[in-house]
C-alpha positions in Angstrom: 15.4 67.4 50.4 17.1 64.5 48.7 13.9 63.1 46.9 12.8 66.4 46.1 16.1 67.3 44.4 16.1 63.8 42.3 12.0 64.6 41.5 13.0 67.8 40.4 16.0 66.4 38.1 14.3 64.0 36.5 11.2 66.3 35.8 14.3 68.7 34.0 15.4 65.6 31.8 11.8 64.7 30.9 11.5 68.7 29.6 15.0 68.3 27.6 13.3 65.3 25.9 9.9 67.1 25.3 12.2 69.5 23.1 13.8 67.3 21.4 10.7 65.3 20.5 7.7 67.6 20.9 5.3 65.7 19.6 6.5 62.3 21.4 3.7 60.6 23.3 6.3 59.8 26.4 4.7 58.0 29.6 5.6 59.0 33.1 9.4 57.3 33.5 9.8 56.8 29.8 13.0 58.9 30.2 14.4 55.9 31.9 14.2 54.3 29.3 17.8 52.9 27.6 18.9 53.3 23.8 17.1 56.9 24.1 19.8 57.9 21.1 17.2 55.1 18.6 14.3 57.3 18.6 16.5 60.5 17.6 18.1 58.0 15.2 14.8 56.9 14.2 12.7 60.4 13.7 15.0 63.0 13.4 16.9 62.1 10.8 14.4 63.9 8.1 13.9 67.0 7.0 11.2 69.2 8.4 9.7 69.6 5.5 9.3 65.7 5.2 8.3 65.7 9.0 5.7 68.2 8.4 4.1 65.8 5.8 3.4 63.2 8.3 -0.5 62.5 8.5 -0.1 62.2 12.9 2.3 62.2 14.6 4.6 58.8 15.5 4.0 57.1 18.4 6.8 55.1 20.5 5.2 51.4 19.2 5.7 53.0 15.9 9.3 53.8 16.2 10.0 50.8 18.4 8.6 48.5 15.3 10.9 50.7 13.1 14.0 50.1 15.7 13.2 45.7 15.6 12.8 46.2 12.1 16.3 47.8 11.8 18.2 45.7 14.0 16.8 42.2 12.1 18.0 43.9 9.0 21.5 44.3 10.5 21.4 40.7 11.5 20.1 39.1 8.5 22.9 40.8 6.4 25.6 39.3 8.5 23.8 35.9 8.2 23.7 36.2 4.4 27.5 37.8 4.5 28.4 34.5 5.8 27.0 32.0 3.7 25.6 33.4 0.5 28.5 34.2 -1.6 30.4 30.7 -0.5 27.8 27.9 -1.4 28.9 28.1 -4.7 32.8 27.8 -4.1 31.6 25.1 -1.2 30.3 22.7 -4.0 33.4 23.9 -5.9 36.0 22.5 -3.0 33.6 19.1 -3.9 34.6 19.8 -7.5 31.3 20.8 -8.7 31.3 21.8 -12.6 30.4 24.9 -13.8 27.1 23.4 -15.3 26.3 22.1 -11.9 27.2 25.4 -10.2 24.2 26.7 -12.5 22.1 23.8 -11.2 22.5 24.9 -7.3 21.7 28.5 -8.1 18.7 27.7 -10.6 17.0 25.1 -8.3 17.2 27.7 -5.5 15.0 30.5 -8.1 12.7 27.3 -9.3 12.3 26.5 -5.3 11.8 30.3 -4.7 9.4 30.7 -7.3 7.1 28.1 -6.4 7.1 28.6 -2.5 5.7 32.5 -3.5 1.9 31.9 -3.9 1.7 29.1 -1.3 3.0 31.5 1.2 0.3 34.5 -0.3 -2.4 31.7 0.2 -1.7 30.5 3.8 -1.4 34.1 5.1 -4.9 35.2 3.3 -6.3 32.7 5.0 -5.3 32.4 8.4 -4.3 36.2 8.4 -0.7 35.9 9.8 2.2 37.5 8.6 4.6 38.2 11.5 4.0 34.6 12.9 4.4 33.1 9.1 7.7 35.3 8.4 9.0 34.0 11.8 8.6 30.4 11.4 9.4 30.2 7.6 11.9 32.3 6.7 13.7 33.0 10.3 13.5 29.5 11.7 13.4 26.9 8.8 15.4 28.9 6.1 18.5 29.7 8.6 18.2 25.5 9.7 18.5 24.7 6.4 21.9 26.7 5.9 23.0 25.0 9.8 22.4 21.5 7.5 24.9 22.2 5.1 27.8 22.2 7.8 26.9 18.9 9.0 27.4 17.7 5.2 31.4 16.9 5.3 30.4 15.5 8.9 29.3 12.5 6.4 32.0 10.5 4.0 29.7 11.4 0.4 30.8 10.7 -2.6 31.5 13.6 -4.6 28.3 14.0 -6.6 26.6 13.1 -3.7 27.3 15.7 -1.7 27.0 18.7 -4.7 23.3 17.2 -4.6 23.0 17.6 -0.7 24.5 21.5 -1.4 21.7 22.0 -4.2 18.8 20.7 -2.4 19.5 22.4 0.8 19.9 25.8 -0.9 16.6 24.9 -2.7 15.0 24.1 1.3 16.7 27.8 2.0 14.9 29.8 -0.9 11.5 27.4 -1.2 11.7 28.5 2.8 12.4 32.3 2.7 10.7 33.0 -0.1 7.5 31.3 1.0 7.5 34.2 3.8 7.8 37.1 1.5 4.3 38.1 0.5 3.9 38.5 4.6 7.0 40.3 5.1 6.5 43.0 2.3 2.4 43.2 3.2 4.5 43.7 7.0 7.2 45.8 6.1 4.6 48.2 3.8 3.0 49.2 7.1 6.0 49.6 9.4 7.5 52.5 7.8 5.3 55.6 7.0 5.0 56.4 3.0 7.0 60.2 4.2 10.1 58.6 5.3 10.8 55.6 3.3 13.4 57.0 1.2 15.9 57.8 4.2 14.8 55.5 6.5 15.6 52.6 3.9 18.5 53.7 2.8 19.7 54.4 6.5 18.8 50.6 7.0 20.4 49.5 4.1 23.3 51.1 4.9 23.9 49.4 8.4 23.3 46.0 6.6 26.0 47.3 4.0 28.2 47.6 6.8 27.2 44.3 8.1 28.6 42.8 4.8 31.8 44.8 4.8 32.9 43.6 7.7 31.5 39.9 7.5 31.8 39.4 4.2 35.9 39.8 4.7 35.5 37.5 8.1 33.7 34.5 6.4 36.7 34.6 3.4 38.8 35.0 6.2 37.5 32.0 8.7 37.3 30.1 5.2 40.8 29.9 4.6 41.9 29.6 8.0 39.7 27.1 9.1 40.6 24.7 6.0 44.3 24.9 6.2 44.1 24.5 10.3 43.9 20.9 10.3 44.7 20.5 6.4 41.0 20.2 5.9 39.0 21.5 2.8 35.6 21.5 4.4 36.2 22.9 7.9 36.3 26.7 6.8 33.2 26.2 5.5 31.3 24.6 8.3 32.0 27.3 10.7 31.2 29.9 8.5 27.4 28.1 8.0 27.2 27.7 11.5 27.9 31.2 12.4 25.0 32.1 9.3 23.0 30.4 11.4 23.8 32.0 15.0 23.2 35.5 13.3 19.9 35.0 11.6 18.5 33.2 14.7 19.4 36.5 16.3 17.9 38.6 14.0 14.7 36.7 13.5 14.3 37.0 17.5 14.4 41.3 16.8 11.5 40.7 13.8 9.2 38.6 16.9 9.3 41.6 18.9 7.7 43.8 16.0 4.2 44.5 17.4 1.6 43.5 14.4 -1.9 45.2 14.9 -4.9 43.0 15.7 -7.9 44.8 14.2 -10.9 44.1 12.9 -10.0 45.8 9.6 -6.3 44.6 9.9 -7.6 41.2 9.7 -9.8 41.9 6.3 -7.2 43.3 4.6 -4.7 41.0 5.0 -7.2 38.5 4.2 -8.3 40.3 1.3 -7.6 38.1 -2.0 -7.5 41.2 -4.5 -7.8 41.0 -7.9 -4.8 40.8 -10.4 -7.0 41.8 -13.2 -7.9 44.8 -11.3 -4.3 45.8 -10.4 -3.1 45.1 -13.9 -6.1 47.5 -15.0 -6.3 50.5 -11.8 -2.1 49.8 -11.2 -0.6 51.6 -14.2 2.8 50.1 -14.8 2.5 47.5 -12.9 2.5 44.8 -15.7 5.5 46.5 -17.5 7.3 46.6 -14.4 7.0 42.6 -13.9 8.4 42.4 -17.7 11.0 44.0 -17.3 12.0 42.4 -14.2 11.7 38.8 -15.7 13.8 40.0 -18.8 16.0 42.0 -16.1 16.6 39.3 -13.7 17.6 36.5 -16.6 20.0 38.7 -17.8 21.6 38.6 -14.1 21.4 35.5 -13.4 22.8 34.1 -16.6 26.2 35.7 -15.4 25.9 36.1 -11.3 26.6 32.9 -10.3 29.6 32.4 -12.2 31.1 35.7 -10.9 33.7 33.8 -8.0 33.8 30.8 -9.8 35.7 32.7 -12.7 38.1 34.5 -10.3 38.8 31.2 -8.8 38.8 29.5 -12.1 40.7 32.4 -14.2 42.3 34.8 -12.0 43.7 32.3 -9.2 41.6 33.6 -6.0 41.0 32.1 -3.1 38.3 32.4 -0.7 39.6 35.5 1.3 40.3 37.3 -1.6 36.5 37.1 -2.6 35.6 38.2 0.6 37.6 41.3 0.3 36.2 41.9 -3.1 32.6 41.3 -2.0 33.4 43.7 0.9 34.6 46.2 -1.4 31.1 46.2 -3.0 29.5 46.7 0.4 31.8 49.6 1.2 31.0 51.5 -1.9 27.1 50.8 -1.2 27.8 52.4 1.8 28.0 56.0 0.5 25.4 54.9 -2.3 23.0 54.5 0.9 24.1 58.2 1.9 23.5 59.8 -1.3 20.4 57.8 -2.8 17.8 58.2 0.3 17.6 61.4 -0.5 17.8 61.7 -4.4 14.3 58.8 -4.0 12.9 61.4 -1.3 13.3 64.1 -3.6 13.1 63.1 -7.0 10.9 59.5 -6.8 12.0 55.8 -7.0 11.1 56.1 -10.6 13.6 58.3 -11.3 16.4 56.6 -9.2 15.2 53.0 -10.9 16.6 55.0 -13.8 19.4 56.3 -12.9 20.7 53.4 -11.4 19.9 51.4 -13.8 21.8 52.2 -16.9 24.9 52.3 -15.1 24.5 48.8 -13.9 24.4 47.3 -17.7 28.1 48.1 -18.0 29.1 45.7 -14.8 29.6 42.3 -16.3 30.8 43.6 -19.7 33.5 44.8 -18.0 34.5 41.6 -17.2 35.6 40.5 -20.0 38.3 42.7 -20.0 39.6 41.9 -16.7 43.1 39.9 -16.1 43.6 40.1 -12.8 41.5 40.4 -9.4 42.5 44.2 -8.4 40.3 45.3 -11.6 37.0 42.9 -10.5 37.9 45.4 -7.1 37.3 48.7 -9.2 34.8 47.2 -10.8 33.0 46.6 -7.0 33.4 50.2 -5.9 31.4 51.5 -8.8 28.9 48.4 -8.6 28.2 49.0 -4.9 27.1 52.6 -5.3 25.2 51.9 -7.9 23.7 49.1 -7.2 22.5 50.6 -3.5 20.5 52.9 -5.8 18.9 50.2 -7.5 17.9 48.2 -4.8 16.2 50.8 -2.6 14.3 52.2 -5.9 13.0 48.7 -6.9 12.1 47.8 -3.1 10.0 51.1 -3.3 8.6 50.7 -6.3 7.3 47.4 -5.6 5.9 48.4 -2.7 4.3 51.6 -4.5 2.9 49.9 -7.6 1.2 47.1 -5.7 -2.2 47.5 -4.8 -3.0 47.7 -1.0 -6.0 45.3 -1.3 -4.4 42.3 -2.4 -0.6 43.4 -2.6 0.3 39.8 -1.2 -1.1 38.3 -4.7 0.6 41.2 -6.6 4.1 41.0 -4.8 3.7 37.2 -5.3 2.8 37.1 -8.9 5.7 39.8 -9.6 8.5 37.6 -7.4 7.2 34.6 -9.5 8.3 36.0 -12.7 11.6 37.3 -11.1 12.1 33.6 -10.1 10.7 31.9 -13.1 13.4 33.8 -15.2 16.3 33.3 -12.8 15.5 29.8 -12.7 16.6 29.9 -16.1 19.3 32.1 -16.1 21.7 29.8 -14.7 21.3 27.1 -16.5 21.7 29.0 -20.1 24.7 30.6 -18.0 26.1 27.0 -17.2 25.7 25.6 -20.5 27.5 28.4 -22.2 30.4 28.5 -20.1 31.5 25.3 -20.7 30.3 25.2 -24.3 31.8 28.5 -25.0 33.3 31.0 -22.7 32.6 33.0 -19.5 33.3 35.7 -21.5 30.0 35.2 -23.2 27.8 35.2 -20.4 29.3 38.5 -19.6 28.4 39.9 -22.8 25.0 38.5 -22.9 24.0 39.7 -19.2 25.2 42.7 -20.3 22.7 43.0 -23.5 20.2 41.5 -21.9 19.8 44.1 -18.8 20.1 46.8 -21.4 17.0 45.2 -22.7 15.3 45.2 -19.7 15.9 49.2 -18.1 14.7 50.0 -22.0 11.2 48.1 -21.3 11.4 49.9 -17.8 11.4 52.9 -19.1 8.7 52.2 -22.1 6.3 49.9 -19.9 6.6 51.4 -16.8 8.4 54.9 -16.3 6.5 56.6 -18.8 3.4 55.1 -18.2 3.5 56.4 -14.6 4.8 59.5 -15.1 1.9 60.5 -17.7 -0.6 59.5 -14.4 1.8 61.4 -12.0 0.9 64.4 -14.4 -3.4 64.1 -15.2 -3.7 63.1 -11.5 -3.5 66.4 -10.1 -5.0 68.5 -13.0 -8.2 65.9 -12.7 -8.2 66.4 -8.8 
């Protein structure tokens, strides 16, 4: 009677789940399964008129890729929350200049730039991408940013040591970037083209979360750890370390994303492509890599010099700029909310240029800032906006690239991103000491205006115009 009462139970709770996922492929004691709330989380999140555009319905490897996929993301944006805005105020504390500050960040886009087509090549021809992401940017990236907290382990000089800080970071982004034609050839066939909008920006906005919380922590563990035992390093190394406890975590998630073995798998990831054909049958495409070299200059001429001027000119320390940087990520955090559904709706196009404009005003603002409390206003409206921007670029690029060959295309556009922001911070550098900080504001501020207006000649309008013959010629 027992056995036949627990049958009949568990029979009743495999029905409940049949209504809640109807079209669910679930095996026999799948129902036993834990976490059961991550395929709601997962699937049901979408409209039904978005559900009903689905080609088939998901199946659980599906949604479990989707779920591995997520939880990396949540660990690789407390990884970066821990190390990425403090390199440059690390190879401040070892009184780095504000030219050489420019160095560390510029080396780290030349490295990034040049590790891009390597890392298209190797996986065309030995036809890995989860393996290559894995070993690249999850394993030899993250040991590069453990490195740099054995540095005040050693008595350096001075300039020594800012040289160890540059070429590490340069290790770390030669190393991570050489994975990312893989991971966005990966990524483009994890998530179905239907739900992109909202299942990115629900990613994005657990990683934004991530960072709110972390981002405050590292400042935190910063300042604490360096006046513990009245040393200027020791914040520092325990922050790295703990950048590299987190991505190791996350890169374990990303190995268990199943990667299909097919036949036809295989000859499209091996699949060369043609950049003269996606320049030719990929409207926009060419105007959308302009516009992100001009675009990405004008960031990076500024970006790196953001902290280094409240440390510099408004007197912050390193907890303060991880309260600031949280701010950012809390504001991002409603962005995420609100923008999924805007892209669903209206198309990363038009959220690329909404997003946009608003950005340009950012760094012009700080010109006219004297103390940190305004740089925290000036956060809030940055986050949202700038959650926008990222999901809309992310989806364009994935949208605009070719499928035959999209590891070329991605690699050819992330070239010219890094080419340019190779560049950026060196002009930004030698301007601020020639001149001012205040100039680099003002030019990363004209120069981004320059690039959303080549956006939206070179690219917007070119697609839009094929958005509007396509279905009058079908």
């Amino acid at each position: 009677m027992k056995a036949s009462h627990s049958n009949e139970k568990n029979h009743a709770r495999a029905q409940r789940l049949l209504h809640y996922l109807p079209h669910r492929r679930i095996g026999a004691f799948d129902h036993l399964r834990p976490q059961r709330w991550n395929w709601y989380l997962l699937e049901r999140p979408f409209d039904r008129s978005l559900e009903r555009q689905a080609p088939e319905p998901l199946t659980n490897r599906q949604v479990r890729r989707m779920r591995y996929f997520w939880l990396d993301g949540i660990f690789a944006a407390t990884s970066e929350a821990f190390y990425l805005g403090f390199i440059p105020i690390f190879a401040l504390a070892y009184g780095a200049t504000n030219e050489q500050v420019g160095w560390i960040t510029a080396l780290g886009n030349l490295a990034g730039a040049l590790a891009l087509f390597p890392g298209a090549r190797l996986m065309e021809r030995t036809g890995e991408r989860k393996r290559l992401v894995i070993w690249t940017g999850g394993a030899m990236a993250r040991t590069a940013v453990l490195f740099l907290a054995f540095i005040p382990l050693f008595t350096l000089p001075a300039q020594v040591a800012i040289v160890a800080i540059a070429s590490l970071n340069a290790l770390r982004a030669f190393m991570a970037n050489f994975a990312n034609p893989a991971w966005t050839a990966m990524v483009a066939e994890i998530v179905p083209d239907m739900m992109r909008g909202r299942y990115f920006s629900a990613r994005n906005l657990s990683m934004g979360l991530a960072t709110l919380i972390f981002a405050s922590v590292a400042g935190w563990l910063i300042r604490f750890g360096n006046q513990w035992q009245a040393d200027p390093f020791l914040g520092y190394q325990v922050v790295f370390a703990l950048a590299f406890v987190f991505g190791i975590i996350g890169t374990s998630f990303f190995s268990r994303i199943h990667e299909p073995r097919s036949r036809k798998h295989a000859a499209l990831v091996r699949n060369t492509g043609n950049l003269t054909e996606a320049l030719k049958h990929s409207p926009g495409y060419l105007g959308f890599v302009v516009s992100a070299v001009v675009w990405n200059f004008a960031l990076q001429i500024a970006a790196p010099f953001f902290n280094v001027y409240m440390v510099r000119e408004l007197g912050a320390d390193t907890a303060t700029i991880g309260i600031v940087t949280s701010i950012s990520s809390f504001s991002s955090l409603a962005g995420q909310l609100v923008w999924g559904k805007v892209m669903d709706r209206r198309g990363a196009l038009f959220l690329q240029l909404v997003a946009g404009f608003p950005i340009v005003l950012l760094p012009v603002m700080w010109i006219f800032y004297t103390d940190v409390w305004q740089v925290g206003i000036n956060n809030l409206f940055g986050g949202f906006v700038w959650a926008g921007f990222n999901l809309a670029n992310f989806n364009l690029l994935l949208s605009i690239t070719p499928e035959q060959g999209r590891a070329r295309a991605v690699a050819f556009y992330q070239t010219g991103v890094f080419a340019s922001a190779f560049l950026g911070p060196l002009a930004g550098g030698f301007l601020a000491d020639a001149f001012s900080f205040k100039l680099i504001f003002g030019l990363s501020g004209a120069g981004r205006l320059a690039g959303m207006l080549l956006f939206l000649g070179l690219t917007y309008w070119p697609m839009r115009n094929r958005q509007r013959v396509t279905p009058q010629a079908a």
